[in-house]
Every structure is written in C-alpha cells, then in structure tokens.
N, C-alpha and C positions, 0 to 999 in steps of 0.2 A: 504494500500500500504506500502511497504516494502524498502524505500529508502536506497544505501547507497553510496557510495564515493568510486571511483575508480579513481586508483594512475597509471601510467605508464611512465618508463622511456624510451623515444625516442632515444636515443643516441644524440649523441655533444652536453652534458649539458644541454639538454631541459628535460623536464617532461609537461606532460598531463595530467590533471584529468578533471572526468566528474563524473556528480548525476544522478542515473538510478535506477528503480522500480529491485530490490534484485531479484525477482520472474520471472524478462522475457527474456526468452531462447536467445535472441537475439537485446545482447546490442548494437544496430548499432544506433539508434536514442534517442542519451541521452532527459533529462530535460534540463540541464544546461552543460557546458565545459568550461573550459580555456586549452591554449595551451599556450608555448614557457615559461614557465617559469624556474627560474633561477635554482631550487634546489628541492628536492623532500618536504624538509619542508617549501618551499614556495606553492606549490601545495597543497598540505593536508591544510595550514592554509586558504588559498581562497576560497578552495571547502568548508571545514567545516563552515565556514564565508554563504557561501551562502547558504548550507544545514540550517542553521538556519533559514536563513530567507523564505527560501521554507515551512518548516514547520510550521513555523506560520503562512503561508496565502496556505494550502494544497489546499487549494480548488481552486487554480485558474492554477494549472500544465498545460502547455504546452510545445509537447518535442521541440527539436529544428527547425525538420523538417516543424513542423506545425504551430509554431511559423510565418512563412512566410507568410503562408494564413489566419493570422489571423491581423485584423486589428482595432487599438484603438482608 
C-alpha cells in the first residue's frame, strides 16, 4: 500500500488533511483526518505525526468509515 498525506485549504483559515492509500480512484473514505486546523503547517505537521505512527503498526489500517463497525 501506497500511503500519503493530503493537504487542503477550506477557506476562513481552516485546513484539512487526511492519510489515504496513493492508489485508490476514490479518496472519499480516508484512514485517518483532522479538520479545522489553524494553518497549512499545522496540518502537514499532525498528519505526518500520524502517518508515522500508521506505519509502524500497517497492519492494523482501518478507514474511517469502518472504523464504526469495528469494535475493541
């Protein structure tokens, strides 16, 4: 799998990023997301922070959506 780190700016000072498989046509259900953050390099530094830690333990990916029906 081919992870990487998507940036977007919302308008009125906000940014979005989200961690998504590189490879799939239809990024609507990330792995991971944060919203409302303050600055575009606050965004990039959160998501990179969590792409780490995603890749150290790859094997346990869950996107968000399914995240729900899964229980610990």
């Amino acid at each position: 799998m081919n992870l990487r780190v998507r940036v977007v700016h919302c308008g009125n000072h906000r940014w979005y990023a989200d961690i998504d498989d590189a490879d799939d046509p239809q990024p609507d259900d990330p792995f991971w997301y944060v919203d409302n953050c303050r600055s575009q390099r606050d965004a990039l530094e959160i998501a990179c922070g969590q792409l780490r830690s995603l890749a150290a333990d790859a094997t346990s990916l869950i996107r968000v959506q399914e995240a729900r029906l899964v229980t610990v």
